[in-house]
C-alpha positions as CSV (number, residue, x, y, z in Angstrom):
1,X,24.2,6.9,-24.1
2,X,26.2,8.6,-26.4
3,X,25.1,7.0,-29.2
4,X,21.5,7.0,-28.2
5,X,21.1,9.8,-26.9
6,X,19.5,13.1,-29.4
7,X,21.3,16.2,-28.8
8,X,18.5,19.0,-29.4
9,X,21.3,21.4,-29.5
10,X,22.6,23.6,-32.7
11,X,26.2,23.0,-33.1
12,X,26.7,26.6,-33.5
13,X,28.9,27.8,-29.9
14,X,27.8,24.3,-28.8
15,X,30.7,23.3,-26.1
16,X,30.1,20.6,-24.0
17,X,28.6,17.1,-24.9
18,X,25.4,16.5,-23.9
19,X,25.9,13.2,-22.3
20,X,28.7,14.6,-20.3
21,X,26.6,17.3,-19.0
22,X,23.9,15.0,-18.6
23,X,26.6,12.3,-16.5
24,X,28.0,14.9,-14.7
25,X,24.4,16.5,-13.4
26,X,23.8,13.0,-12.6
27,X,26.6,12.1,-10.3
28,X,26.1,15.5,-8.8
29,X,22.1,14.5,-8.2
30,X,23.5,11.9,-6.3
31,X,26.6,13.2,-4.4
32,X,23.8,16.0,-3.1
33,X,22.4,16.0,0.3
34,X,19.2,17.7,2.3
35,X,16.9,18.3,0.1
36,X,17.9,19.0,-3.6
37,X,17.8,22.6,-5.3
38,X,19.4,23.0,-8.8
39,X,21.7,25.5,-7.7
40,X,23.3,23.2,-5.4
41,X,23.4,21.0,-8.0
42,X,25.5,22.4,-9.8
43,X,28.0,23.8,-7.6
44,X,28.8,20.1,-6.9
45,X,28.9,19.6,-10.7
46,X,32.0,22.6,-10.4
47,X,33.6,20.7,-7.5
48,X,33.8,17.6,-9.3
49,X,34.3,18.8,-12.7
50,X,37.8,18.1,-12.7
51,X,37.8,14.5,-11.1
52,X,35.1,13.7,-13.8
53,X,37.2,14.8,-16.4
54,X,40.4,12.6,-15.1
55,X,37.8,8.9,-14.6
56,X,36.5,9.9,-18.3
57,X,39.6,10.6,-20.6
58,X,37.6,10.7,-23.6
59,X,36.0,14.0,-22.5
60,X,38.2,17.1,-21.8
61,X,36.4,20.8,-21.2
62,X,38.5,23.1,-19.5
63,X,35.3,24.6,-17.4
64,X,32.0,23.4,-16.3
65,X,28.9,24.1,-17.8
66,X,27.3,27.3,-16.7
67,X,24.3,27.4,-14.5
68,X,22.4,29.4,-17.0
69,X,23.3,27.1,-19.9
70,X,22.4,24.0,-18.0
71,X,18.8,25.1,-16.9
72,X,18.6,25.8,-20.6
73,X,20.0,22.3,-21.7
74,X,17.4,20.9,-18.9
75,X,14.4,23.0,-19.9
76,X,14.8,20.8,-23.6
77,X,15.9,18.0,-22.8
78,X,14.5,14.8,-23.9
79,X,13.5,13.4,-20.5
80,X,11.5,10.4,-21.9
81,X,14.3,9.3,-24.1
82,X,16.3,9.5,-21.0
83,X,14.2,7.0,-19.4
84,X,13.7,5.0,-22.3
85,X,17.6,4.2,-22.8
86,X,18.0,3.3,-18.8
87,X,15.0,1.2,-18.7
88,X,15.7,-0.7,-21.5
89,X,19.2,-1.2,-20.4
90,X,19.0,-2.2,-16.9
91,X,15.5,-4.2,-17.7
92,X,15.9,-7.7,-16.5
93,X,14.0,-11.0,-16.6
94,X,13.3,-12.2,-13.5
95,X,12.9,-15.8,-12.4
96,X,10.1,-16.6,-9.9
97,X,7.4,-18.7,-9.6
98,X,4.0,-16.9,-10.1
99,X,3.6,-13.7,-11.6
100,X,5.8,-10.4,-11.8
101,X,4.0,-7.9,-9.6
102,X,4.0,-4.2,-9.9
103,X,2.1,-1.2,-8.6
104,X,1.1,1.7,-10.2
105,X,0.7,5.4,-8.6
106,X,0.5,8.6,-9.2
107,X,2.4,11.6,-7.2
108,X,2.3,15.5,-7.8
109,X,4.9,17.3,-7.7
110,X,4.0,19.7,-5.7
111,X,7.0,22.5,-6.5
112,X,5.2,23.1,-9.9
113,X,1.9,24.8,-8.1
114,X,2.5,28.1,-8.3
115,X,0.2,29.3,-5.1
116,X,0.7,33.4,-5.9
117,X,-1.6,32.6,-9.0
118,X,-3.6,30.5,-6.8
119,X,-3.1,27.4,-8.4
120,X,-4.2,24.4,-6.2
121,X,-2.8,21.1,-8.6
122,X,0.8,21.0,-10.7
123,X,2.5,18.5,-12.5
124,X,1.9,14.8,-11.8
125,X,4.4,11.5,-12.5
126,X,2.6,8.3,-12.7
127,X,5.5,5.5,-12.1
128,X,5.2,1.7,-11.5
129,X,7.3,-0.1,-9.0
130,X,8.1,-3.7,-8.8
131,X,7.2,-6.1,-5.6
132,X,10.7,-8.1,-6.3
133,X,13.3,-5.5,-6.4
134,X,11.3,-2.4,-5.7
135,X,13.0,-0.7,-9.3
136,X,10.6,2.2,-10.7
137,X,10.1,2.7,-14.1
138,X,8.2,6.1,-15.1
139,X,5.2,5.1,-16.9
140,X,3.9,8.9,-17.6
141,X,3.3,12.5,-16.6
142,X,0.1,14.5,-16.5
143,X,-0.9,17.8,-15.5
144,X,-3.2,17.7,-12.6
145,X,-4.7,21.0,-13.6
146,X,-6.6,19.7,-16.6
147,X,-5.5,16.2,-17.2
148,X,-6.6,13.1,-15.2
149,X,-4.6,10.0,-13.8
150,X,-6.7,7.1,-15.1
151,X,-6.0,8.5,-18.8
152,X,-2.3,8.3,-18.1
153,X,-2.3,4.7,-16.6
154,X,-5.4,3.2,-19.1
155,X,-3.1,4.7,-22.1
156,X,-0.2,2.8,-20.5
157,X,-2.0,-0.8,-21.0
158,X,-3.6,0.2,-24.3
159,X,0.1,0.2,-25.4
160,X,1.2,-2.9,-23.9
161,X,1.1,-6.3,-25.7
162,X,0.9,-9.7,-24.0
163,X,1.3,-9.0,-20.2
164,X,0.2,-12.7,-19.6
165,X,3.0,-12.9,-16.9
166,X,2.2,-9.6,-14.6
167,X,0.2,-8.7,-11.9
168,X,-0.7,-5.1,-11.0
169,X,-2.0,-3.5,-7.8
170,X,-4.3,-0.3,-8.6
171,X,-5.9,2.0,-5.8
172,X,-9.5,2.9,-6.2
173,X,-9.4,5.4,-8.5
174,X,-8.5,2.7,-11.3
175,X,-11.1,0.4,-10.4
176,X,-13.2,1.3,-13.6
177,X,-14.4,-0.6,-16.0
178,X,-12.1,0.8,-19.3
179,X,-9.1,0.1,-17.4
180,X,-9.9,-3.5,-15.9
181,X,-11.3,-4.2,-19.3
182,X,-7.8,-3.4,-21.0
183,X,-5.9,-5.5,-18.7
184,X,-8.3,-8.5,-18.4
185,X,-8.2,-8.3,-22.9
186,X,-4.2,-8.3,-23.0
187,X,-4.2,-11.1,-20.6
188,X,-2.9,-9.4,-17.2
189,X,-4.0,-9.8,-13.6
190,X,-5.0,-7.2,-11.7
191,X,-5.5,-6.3,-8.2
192,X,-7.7,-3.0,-7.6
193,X,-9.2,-1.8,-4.7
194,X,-12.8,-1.3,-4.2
195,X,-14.0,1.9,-2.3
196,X,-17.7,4.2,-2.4
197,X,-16.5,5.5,-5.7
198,X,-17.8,2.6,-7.0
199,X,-20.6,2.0,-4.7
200,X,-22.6,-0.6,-5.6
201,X,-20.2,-2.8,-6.0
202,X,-19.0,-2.5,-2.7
203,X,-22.5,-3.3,-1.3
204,X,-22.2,-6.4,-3.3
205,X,-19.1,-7.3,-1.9
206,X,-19.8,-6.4,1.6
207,X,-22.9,-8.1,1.3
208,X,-21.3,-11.6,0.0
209,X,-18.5,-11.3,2.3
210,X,-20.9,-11.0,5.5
211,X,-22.8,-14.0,4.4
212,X,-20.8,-16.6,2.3
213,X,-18.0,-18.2,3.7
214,X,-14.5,-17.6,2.4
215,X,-12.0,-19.9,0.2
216,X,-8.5,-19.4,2.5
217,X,-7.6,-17.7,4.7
218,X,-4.1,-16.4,6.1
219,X,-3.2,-14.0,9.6
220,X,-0.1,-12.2,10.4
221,X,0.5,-10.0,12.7
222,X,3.9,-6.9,12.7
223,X,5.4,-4.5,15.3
224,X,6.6,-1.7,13.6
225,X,6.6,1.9,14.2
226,X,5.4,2.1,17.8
227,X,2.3,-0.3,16.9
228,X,1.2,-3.8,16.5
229,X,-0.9,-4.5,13.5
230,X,-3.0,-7.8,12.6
231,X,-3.9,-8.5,9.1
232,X,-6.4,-10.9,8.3
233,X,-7.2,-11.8,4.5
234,X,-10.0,-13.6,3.5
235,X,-10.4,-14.8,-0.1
236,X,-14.0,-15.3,-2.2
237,X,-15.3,-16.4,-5.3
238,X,-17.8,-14.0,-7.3
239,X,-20.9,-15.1,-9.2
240,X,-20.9,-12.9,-12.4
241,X,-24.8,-13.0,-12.4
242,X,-24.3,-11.4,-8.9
243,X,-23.1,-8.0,-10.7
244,X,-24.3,-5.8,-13.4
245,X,-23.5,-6.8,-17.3
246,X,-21.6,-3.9,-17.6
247,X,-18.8,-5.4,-15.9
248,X,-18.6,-9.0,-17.7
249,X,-15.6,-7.7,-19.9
250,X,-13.8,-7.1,-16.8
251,X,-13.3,-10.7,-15.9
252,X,-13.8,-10.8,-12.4
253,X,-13.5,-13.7,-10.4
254,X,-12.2,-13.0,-6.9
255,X,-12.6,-10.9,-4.0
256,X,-10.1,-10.3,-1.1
257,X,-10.9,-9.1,2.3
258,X,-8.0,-7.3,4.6
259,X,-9.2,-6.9,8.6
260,X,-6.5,-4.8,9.5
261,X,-6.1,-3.9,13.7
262,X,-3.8,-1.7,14.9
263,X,-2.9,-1.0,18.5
264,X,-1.0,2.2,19.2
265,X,1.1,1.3,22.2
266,X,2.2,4.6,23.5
267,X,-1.8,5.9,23.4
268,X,-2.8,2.2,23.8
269,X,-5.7,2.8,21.4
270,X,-7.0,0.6,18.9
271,X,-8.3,0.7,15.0
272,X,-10.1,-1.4,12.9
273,X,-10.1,-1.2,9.3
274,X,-11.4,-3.2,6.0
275,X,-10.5,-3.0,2.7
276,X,-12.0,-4.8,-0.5
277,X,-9.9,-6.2,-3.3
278,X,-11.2,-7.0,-6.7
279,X,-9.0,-9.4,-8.9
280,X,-9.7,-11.4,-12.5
281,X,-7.5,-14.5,-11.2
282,X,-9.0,-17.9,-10.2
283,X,-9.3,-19.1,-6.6
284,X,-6.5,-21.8,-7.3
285,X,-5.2,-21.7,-3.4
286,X,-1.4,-20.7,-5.2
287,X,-3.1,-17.5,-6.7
288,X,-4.9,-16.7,-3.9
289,X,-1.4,-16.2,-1.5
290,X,0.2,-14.9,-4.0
291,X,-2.9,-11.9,-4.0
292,X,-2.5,-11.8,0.0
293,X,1.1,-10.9,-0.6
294,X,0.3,-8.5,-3.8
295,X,-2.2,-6.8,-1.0
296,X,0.8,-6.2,1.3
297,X,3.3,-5.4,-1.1
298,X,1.1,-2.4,-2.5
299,X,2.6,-0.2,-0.4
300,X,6.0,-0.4,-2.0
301,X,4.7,2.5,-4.3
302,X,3.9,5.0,-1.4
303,X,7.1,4.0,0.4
304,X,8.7,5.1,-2.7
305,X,6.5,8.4,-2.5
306,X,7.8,9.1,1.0
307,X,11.6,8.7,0.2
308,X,11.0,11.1,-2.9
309,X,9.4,13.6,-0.6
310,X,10.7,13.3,2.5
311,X,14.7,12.1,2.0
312,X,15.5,13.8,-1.4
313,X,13.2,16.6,-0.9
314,X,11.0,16.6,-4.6
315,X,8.4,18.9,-3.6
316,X,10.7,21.5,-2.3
317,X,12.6,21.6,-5.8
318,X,10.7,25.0,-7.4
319,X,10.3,25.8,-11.0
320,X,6.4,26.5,-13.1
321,X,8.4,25.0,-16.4
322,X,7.2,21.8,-17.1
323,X,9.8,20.2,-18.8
324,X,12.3,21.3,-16.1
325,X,10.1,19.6,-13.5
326,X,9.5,16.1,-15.4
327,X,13.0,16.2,-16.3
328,X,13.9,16.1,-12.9
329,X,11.4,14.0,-11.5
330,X,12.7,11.2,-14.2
331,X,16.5,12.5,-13.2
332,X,15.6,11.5,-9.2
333,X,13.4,7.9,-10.4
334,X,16.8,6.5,-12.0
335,X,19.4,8.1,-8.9
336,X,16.8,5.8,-6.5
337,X,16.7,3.0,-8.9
338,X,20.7,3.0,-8.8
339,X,20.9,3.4,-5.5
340,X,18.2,0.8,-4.7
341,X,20.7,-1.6,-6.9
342,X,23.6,-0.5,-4.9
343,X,22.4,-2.9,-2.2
344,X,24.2,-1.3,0.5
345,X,23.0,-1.9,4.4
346,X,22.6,1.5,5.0
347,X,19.2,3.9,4.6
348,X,19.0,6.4,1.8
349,X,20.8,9.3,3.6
350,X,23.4,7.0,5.0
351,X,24.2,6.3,1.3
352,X,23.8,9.5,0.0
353,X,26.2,11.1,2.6
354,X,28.8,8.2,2.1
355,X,28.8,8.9,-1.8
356,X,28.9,13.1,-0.9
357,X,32.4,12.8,0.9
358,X,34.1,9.2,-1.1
359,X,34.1,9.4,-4.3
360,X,35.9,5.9,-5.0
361,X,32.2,4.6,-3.6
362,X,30.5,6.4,-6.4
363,X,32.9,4.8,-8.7
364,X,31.9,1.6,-7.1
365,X,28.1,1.8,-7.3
366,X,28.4,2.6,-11.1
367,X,31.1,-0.5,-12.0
368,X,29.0,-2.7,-10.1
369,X,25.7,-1.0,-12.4
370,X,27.7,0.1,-15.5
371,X,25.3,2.5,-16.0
372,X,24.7,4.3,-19.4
């Protein structure tokens, strides 16, 4: 990192390194508990100032970095180099059979909305997550104010080669034809959901899944969460005369149907729900499972979502300045990639409270990583 890393800074009354700022805001991110403010922040960076400076003998500053100098360093910082240099470093090839599956999904960040000017959308991060190891990798950041989602994620593929090799799960904002068309061009596989925004389309499907009969079929049923849930998918082939010509580039071929039923057993009452799934991959019966699982592994993304909310706190962390907020955002993606690579048995406050109080387990997570 410290030869990768841009320091923005004049060298005029520059006094600390920027990667040992950056390392030592880092280790505090993670060493934090409850839900993260930068004030707390950095008084761990004050408490650990002096144990850093022992593990990295190359470094030797006397004091910590001031809280008014370190918002400024993270108000211009270079948050997208940042997660350039930790992607590219911890990016692996992973061997499986079938295709690498991700999903992609947007999340605002809801500390950015400043409600006293009556603002009613902030800052948004768009981030991918894998199906195999459930890593996230930042993919873009938009502001929900003027700016729209699908431009982030269809300007994500437009800059992507060959992708012959991935699969991605899209919600039903993304199931438009630009998008699908860019995918289906640069060889990927996609799996997008079909809702009323795209309305005719969904008649068709409805109307071919109520009277043609399906390719394969698989059932499963879970109890989790104080409910029992039955999935059913249902696979089927689509005619291409079937839909409108504006669609051909897209390269649809298959449609999945999820039956989901849920029984609440405290209230002992009962859902039923359906979902349509568009894909440009061939019914070959491996394909076909492999979208069954795709379906269910969607939710990897939101479950990501719900830790950066709920365990780490993201939308209480305050601040209107933009960069502040991305840099942060990308700042918590890589502490829950690490910690996701820690593989510990424990849930993310178990780990996060072991780390606060042993420091010889921080060590370990980032030997076993050797991060930056």
């Amino acid at each position: 990192m410290q030869i990768k890393l841009s320091d923005f800074r004049d060298n005029r009354g520059k006094r600390h390194s920027l990667p040992f700022v950056i390392l030592s805001f880092f280790t505090a991110f993670i060493r934090s508990t409850g839900h993260l403010t930068l004030s707390d922040i950095h008084r761990i960076m004050i408490h650990s100032h002096s144990d850093l400076i022992k593990d990295l003998e190359e470094f030797s500053f006397e004091k910590c970095v001031s809280y008014s100098q370190l918002r400024r360093i993270l108000i211009a910082f270079d948050y997208t180099e940042f997660s350039e240099i930790n992607f590219n470093y911890f990016r692996k090839t992973i061997m499986q059979e079938g295709k690498y599956w991700s999903s992609i999904d947007g999340k605002e960040l809801r500390g950015s909305i400043d409600g006293v000017l009556g603002e009613k959308r902030g800052e948004n991060i768009v981030t991918k997550v894998s199906h195999d190891d459930e890593q996230t990798e930042v993919i873009g950041f938009y502001s929900g104010k003027k700016e729209s989602e699908k431009t982030v994620v269809k300007s994500y593929f437009e800059n992507q080669q060959n992708i012959s090799n991935k699969g991605f799960t899209l919600d039903a904002l993304h199931t438009t034809i630009p998008l699908l068309t860019a995918i289906q061009s640069r060889k990927g596989t996609y799996l997008s959901q079909v809702k009323s925004n795209q309305k005719y389309l969904l008649e068709e499907l409805e109307h071919i899944s109520q009277h043609l009969p399906h390719h394969y079929t698989k059932s499963e049923i879970n109890k989790e969460h104080g409910r029992i849930e039955k999935r059913t998918y249902k696979s089927y082939t689509i005619n291409s005369e079937c839909l409108s010509e504006k669609w051909k580039d897209t390269g649809i071929y298959t449609f999945i149907v999820v039956e989901r039923d849920t029984l609440k057993l405290k209230t002992n009452q009962s859902t039923k729900e359906t979902s349509f799934y568009i894909s440009n991959t061939n019914n070959s019966k491996q394909n076909i499972f492999e979208l069954f699982k795709a379906c269910r592994n969607h939710w990897k993304v939101e479950a990501k979502n719900y830790v950066r909310d709920k365990t780490f706190g993201e939308d209480s962390f305050k601040s209107f300045n933009i960069n502040l907020q991305r840099c942060f955002a990308v700042m918590l993606t890589q502490v829950i990639n690490l910690l996701q690579r820690s593989k510990e048995k424990l849930n993310f406050k178990q780990i996060r409270t072991k780390l606060a109080y042993n420091k010889d387990e921080l060590n370990k997570i980032f030997k076993s990583n050797l991060f930056l």
